[in-house]
Each structure stands twice: as structure tokens, then as C-alpha cells.
N, C-alpha and C positions, 0 to 999 in steps of 0.2 A: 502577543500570545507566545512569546518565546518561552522555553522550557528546555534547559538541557537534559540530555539521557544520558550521554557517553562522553567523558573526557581522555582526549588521547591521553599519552604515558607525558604528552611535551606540556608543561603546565601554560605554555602561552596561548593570552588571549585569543589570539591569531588563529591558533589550529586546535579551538577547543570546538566538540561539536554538538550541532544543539536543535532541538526540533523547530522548524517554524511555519506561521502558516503561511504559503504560498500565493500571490497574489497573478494578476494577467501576466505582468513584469517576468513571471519566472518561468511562461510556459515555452519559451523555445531552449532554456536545459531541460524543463521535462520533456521536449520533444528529442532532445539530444537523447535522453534517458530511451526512453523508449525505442529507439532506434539502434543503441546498443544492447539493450534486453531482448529483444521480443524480434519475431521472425515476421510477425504482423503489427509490428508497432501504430497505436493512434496517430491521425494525421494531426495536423495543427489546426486544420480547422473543425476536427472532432475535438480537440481541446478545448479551442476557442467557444465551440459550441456550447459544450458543456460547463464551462467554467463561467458562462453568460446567461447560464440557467437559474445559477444563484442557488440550486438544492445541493449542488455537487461541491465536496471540501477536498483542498489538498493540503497535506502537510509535508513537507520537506525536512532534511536531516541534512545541514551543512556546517561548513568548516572556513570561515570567512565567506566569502561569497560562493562556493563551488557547494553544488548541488550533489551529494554523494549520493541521496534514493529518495523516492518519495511515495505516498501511499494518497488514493484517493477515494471516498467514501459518502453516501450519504445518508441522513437520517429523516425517517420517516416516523415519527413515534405513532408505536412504541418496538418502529423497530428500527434497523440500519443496516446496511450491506457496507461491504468493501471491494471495491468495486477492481483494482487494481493497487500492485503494487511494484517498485522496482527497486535495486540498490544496483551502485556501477559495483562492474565483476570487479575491480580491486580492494574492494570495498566489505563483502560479502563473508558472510561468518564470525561476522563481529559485534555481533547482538545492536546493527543498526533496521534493523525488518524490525526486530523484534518491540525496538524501542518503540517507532512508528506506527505500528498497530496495537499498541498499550496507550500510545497518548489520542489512538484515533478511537477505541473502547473507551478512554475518559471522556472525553467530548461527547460523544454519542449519548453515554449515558447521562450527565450530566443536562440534555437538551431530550430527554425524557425517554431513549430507547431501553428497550427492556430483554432484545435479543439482537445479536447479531447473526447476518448471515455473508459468504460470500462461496465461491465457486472456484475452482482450482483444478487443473486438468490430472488426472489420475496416476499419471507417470512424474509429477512433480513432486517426485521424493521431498528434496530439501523445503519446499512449500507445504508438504502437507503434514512434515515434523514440526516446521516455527509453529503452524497453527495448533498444532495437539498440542504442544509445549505451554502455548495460551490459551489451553479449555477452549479449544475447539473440536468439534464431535462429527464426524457423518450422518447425517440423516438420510441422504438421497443419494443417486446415481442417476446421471441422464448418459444413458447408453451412444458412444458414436457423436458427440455433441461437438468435439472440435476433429476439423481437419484439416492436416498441413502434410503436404508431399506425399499426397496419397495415399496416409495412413489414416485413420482415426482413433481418438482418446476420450473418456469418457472424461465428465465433469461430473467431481464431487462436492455436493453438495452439503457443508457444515454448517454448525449452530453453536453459539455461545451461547448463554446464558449471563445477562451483565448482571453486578450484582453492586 
């Protein structure tokens, strides 16, 4: 299921980068990932968990074997969530999110979803531009729904429309 998105400026094989789906094999970079992203990062056995569930997909965006972000999601037709997503900070703003939730909307639909939804805390500016950027909309507000350092943030609630 390889697919490339983005090819660096270096025309080699080597450093060309490309989406793929991720199998058990890759979960402890996604747990690197996650541990560089996120202040509450999933553990490894919430990966393993879920990744043994068999409903839940990851797809990854790398550059020979190094794991640059990854997004994971599932589909329930006719609909799909996205469940998480990450890019390493050196990485970021370089329309690598962007690719990975474009190829996780092809598959969705593709496997018969007809709306996407996922959740994103309200203060995540740069998260909640990629998703409007790809026709994603607010529906909802869950007031106070995350909290970290004894503040809390609401989660908003979006919706695609696949098409």
C-alpha cells in the first residue's frame, strides 16, 4: 500500500518520502512519536492493544526507514474517525499531516465511509487550520473535555463530508 505524497528537493531514492501502512513492527517509532508529541502520549500497550483489534489503521510517512509522523484511524461505514495524529517537530509544516489525512480520507472512503469525524483540542491552532484546510467543519463543542496542568480545553468536534 505504498503511496508517495512528498518528495524531498534530494531526487534520491533514499530520502524520498512516502506514505505507508504501518504494521505491529512499527509501533515502538510510533511510540517514540508519541512521546515526542504529546504531554500524555499512548503507552505501548495501548498501541499494542489497539493495533490487535484489527478495526484500528495506521499509516505512516517515511523517508527510508525513519518514521517522520503517523495518523491513525478507523472506519466504521458509513462512517470513520481519526483517531490521532503526529509529525516529529522537525518535520512539521511541510504538508506531511496534510498528506496523511488525505490518504487516510482515501481509504476510509474507499472501504465505504461517507463522513468523517475526529476531535482536536480547541487551543490547537495549527491542528484545527490542516483540518479546515481539508474540509473539515465544526459541529460540536465538548466543554472542559481535556485536562493537563490544571487547566482545561475544550474539544472540537469536526466533520467531513467524503465525497
Amino acid at each position: 500500500m505504498k503511496k508517495p505524497v512528498i518528495s524531498d528537493n534530494n531526487n534520491s531514492q533514499r530520502n524520498r518520502t512516502a506514505v505507508v501502512a504501518l504494521s505491529k513492527a512499527d509501533l515502538s517509532d510510533v511510540l517514540a512519536l508519541e512521546k515526542a508529541c504529546f504531554a500524555r502520549p499512548w503507552s505501548m500497550e495501548q498501541l499494542q492493544s489497539s493495533f490487535s483489534q484489527g478495526n484500528i489503521l495506521l499509516l505512516g510517512v517515511k523517508s527510508g526507514e525513519r518514521l517522520h509522523g503517523y495518523v491513525s484511524f478507523q472506519v466504521f461505514p458509513p462512517e470513520m474517525e481519526i483517531l490521532n495524529i503526529a509529525i516529529s517537530l522537525d518535520k512539521r509544516s511541510q504538508g506531511l499531516g496534510r498528506g496523511l489525512v488525505r490518504r487516510a480520507l482515501e481509504l476510509g472512503h474507499v472501504q465505504g465511509a461517507k463522513n468523517c469525524f475526529l476531535e482536536v483540542a480547541g487551543d490547537n491552532f495549527s491542528a484545527l487550520n490542516l483540518y479546515r484546510c481539508l474540509g473539515f467543519a465544526p459541529i460540536s463543542t465538548r466543554r472542559g473535555y481535556y485536562q493537563e496542568g490544571g487547566r482545561t480545553m475544550d474539544a472540537v468536534i469536526m466533520m467531513k463530508e467524503l465525497h
